[in-house]
N, C-alpha and C positions, 0 to 999 in steps of 0.2 A: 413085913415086906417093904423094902424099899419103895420110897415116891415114886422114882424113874421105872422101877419094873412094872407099876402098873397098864401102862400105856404105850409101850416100845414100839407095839404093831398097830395096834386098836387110834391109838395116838396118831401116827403117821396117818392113817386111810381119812380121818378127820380132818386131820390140820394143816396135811403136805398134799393134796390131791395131786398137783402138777408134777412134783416130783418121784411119787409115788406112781404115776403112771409112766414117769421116763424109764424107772428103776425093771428093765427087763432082762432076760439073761443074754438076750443081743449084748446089751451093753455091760454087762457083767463079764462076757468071754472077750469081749474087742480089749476091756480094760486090763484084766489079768495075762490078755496076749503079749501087753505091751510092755509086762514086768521085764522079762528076758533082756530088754535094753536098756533098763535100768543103769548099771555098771558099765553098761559098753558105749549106749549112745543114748544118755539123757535126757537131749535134747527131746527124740522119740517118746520115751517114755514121760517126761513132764509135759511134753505137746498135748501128749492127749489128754494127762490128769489134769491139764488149767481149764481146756476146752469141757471136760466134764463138770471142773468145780465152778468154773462161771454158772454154768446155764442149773448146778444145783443150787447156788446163794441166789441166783433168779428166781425160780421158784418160789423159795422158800421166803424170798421178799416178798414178792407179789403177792403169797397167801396171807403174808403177815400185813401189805400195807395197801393192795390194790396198784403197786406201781410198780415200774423196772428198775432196774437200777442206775437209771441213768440221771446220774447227779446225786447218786448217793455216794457219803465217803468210805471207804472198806480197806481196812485195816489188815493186813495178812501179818500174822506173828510166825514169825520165822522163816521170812519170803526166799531166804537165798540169792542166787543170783538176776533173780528175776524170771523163772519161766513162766509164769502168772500173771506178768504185766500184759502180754497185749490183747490176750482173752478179756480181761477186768474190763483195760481201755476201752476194748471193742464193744462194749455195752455202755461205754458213756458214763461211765462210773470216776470216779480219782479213786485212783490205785496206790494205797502206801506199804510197802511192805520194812517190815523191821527184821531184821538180823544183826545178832551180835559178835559174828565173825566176818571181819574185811578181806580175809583170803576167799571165804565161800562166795561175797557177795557179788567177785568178781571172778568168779569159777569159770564163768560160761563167758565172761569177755563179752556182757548185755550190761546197757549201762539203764536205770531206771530212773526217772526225773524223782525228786521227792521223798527216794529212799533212805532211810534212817535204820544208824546204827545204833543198836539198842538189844538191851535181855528183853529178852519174853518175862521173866521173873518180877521186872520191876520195868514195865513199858511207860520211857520218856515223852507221855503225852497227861494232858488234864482228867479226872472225871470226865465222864461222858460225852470224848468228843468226836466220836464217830459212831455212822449208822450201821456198819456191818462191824465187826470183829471175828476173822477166821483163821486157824490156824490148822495146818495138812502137815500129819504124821511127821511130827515138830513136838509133841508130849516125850513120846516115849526117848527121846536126845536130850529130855530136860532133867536135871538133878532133883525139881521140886516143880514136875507139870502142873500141881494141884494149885499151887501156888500162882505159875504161867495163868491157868484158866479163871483164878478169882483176879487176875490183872483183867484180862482180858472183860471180865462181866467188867469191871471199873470203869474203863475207858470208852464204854459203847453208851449211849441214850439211852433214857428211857424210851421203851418202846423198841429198840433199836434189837439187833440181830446178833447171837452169838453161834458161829459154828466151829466144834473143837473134832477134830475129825486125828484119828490116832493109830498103830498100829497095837495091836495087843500082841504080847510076848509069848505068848506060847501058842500062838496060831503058826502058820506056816512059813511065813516072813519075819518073825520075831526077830529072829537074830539078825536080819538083811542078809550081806554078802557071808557071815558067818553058820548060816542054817546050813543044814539042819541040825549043824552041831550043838546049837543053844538048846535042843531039850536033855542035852546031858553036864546043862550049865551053862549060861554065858561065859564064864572066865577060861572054863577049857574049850568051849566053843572060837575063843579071842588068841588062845594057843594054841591052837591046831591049826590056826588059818596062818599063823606066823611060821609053825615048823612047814607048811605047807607052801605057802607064798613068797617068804622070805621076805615078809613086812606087818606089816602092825595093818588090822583093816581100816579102813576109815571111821566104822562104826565102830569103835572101843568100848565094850563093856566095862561097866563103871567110870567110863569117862564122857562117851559122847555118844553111849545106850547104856541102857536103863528096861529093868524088865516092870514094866506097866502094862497092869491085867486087865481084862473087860470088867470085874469087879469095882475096879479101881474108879471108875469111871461113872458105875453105874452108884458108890458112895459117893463121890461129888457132885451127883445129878439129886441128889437126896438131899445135898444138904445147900446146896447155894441160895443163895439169896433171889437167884433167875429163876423165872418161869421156864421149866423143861417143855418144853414143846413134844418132841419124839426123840427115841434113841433108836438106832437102826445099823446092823451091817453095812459098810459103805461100797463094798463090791458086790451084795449079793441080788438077787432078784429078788422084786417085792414079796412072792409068795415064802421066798423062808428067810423072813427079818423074823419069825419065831423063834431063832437061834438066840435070840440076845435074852429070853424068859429062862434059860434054862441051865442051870449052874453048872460048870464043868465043863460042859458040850458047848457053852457060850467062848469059854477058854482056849479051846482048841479049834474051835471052830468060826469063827466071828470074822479071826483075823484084822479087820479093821473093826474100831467102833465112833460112831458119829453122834457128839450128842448137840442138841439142837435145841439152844432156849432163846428167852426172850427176856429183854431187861425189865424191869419192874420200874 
């Protein structure tokens, strides 16, 4: 058995109390309501996911250190244009986010103080210099996430916080704007949306997706050099993060996967 599987649920009720009690299906339906404007009004739909991801990297500091985040440095890998900065700020945190594309970074016409362009692959910062390190459904866009997330344990303190939060491929959003046609393959999923739209999607299989499994995840939870804390569904209600124990039905069902360690 894999390290990470032993504790995915049992782990969280331990380690994460705080967040573990946010995790209801209130917040599971508000969040999946807010997919629909994804593609159409971003703003909407990253609104709500920074405002979630703040108050879960809260949490999950707090169990780990007794404190908030305020004054701590948090590192977002693959920040984008910045829909994350003012939630972070708002907790008195510095807020860095890294993206290695300048067209995305200025998508939204938000300008972020401090932002650095940079791969996830190879993050232009020293060992261990920041207390958070997070990256939000940023893996599965990378050619080598496994590689992204052994950056990412690099660059955080000892003691310090890693959260890799991902979408898995064969859950329901695998494909993004391409679904559902990614379960009869990404690349005819990526030409069908072209004979269909009369353009290339944004998320290009084999270029800018990548089909990354909940498996995938739960072997790099096995082998890294961090302390795995919990692995858990990131949209689902606390009562069925039992999803992520069970092979196959973790695949199509998980949809997101979050794993959650601690630097050594």
């Amino acid at each position: 058995m894999l390290k990470a599987e032993k504790t995915p649920a049992d782990g969280a009720r331990a380690r994460a109390p705080r967040f573990a009690r946010r995790a209801t299906l209130r917040r599971s339906l508000r969040l999946l309501g807010s997919f629909r404007f994804e593609q159409t009004d971003p703003a909407v739909f990253y609104g709500g996911l920074a405002e979630d991801s703040a108050a879960m990297l809260g949490d999950f500091y707090t169990d780990l250190t007794g404190a908030d985040l305020a004054g701590a440095t948090i590192l977002d890998v693959g920040g984008g244009p910045g829909y994350f900065a003012d939630e972070f700020v708002k907790t008195g945190a510095r807020y860095i986010p890294v993206e290695p594309d300048p067209s995305e970074m200025h998508a939204a016409g938000l300008s972020v103080a401090g932002a650095v362009r940079g791969s996830g692959m190879a993050l232009p910062f020293r060992d261990d210099a920041v207390d958070i390190c997070f990256s939000s459904n940023v893996a599965e866009h990378v050619a080598k996430p496994w590689l992204m997330a052994d950056e990412m344990v690099r660059v955080t303190r000892p003691g310090g916080l890693i959260v890799l939060s991902y979408t898995v491929w064969h859950g329901p959003f695998g494909g993004h704007e391409t679904g559902p046609w990614h379960y009869l393959g990404g690349e005819y999923a990526a030409r069908r949306y072209r004979r269909k739209h009369g353009k290339e999607p944004k998320n290009r299989f084999g270029t800018s997706l990548f089909a990354v499994r909940a498996s995938d995840g739960l072997r790099w939870a096995a082998s890294t050099s961090a302390d795995v804390q919990t692995i858990f569904p990131r949209y689902h209600p606390r009562w069925a993060w039992w999803l992520v124990r069970i092979p196959m039905v973790r695949e199509l069902l998980v949809s997101n996967l979050v794993v959650v360690a601690t630097k050594k």
